[in-house]
C-alpha positions as CSV (number, residue, x, y, z in Angstrom):
1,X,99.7,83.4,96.0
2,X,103.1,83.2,95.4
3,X,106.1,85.8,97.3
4,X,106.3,87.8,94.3
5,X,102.6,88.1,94.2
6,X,102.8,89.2,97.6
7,X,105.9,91.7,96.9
8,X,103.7,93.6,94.0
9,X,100.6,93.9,96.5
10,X,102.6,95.7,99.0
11,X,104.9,97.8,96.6
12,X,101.7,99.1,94.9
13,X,99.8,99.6,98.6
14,X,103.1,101.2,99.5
15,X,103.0,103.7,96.3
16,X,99.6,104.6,97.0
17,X,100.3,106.1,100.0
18,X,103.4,108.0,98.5
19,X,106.0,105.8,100.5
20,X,109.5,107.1,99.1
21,X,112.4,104.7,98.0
22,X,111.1,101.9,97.8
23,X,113.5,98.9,97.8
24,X,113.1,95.0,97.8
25,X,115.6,93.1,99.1
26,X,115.6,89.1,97.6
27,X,116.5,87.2,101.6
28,X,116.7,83.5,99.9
29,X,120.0,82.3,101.7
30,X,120.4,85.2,103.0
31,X,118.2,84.9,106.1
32,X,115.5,82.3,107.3
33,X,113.5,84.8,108.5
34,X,111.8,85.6,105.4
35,X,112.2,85.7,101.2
36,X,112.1,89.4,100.7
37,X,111.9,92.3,102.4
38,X,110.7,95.3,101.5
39,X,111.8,98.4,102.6
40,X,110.6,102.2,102.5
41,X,110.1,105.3,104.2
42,X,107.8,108.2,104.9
43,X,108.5,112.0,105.9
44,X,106.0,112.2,109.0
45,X,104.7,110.0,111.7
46,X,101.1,110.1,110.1
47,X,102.6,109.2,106.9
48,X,104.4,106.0,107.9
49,X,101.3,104.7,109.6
50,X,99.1,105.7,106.5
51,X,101.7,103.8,104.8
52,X,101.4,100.3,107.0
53,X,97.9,100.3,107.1
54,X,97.0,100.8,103.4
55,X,99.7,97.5,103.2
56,X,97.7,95.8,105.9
57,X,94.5,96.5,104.4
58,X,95.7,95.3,100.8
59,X,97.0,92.1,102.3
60,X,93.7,91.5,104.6
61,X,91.7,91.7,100.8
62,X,93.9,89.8,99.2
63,X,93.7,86.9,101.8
64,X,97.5,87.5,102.9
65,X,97.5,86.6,106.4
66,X,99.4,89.4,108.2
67,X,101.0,87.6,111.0
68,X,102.4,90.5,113.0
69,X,102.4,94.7,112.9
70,X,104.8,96.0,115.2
71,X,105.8,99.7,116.2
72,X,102.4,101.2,114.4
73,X,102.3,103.7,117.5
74,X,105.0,105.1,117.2
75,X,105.6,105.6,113.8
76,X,109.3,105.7,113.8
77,X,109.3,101.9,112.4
78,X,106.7,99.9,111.4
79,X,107.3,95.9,110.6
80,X,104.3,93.8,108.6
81,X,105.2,90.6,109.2
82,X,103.6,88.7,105.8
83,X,105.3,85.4,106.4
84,X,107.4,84.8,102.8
85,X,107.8,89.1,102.9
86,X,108.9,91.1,105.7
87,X,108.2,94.7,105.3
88,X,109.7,97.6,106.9
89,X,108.3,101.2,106.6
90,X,110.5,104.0,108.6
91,X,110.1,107.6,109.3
92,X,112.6,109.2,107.4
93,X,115.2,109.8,110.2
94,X,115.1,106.5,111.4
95,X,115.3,104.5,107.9
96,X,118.4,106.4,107.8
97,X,119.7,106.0,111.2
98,X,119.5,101.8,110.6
99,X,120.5,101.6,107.3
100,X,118.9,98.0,106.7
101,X,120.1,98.2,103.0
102,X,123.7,98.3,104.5
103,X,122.8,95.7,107.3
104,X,121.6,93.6,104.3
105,X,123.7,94.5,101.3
106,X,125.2,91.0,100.4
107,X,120.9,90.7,99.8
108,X,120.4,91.5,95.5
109,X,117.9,94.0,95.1
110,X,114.3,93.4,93.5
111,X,113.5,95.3,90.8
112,X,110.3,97.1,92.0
113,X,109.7,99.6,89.7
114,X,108.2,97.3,87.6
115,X,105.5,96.7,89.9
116,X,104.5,99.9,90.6
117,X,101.9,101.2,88.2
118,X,102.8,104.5,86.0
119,X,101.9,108.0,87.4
């Protein structure tokens, strides 16, 4: 399974739990930390962990080894660590607050909104 493969598993896991803004940044040269990361937010603690596990569970089926979860209890910013994707779902407030699109911005955005299916 290739990165992008991996990207469009956890962009549509992430837009089936209603995730908002979601946004793909492309890491090659950028960092050595991973290739892409995705990045989106919910508006309530319950929602950011519905969020991380519906991408965990998606992963686990599609035989993506999820290599770390971090932050899941408290909700305020969950990282799946997918090895070649990096994902980062926030609580509203605190997506905000660190700004990783800013942190990042030399990093060209993904075009997800091709791989999310149609409502």
């Amino acid at each position: 399974m290739t990165e992008h493969d991996i990207l469009r598993v956890v962009v549509q896991a992430a837009d089936e739990k209603k995730a908002e803004n979601i946004v793909a940044l492309n890491m090659k040269g950028i960092s050595l930390v991973a290739d892409y990361f995705m990045i989106c937010h919910g508006n309530s603690e319950k929602q950011v962990q519905a969020i991380a596990r519906e991408i965990k569970e998606k992963a686990e089926e599609h035989h993506i080894p999820v290599k770390r979860l971090e932050g899941f209890e408290e909700a305020k910013w969950i990282l799946v660590d997918l090895g070649d994707v990096v994902v980062h779902v926030f609580h509203k407030d605190d997506r905000a607050y660190y700004n990783l699109e800013r942190l990042w911005g030399d990093a060209p955005l993904e075009d997800v909104a091709s791989q999310q299916p149609n409502d």
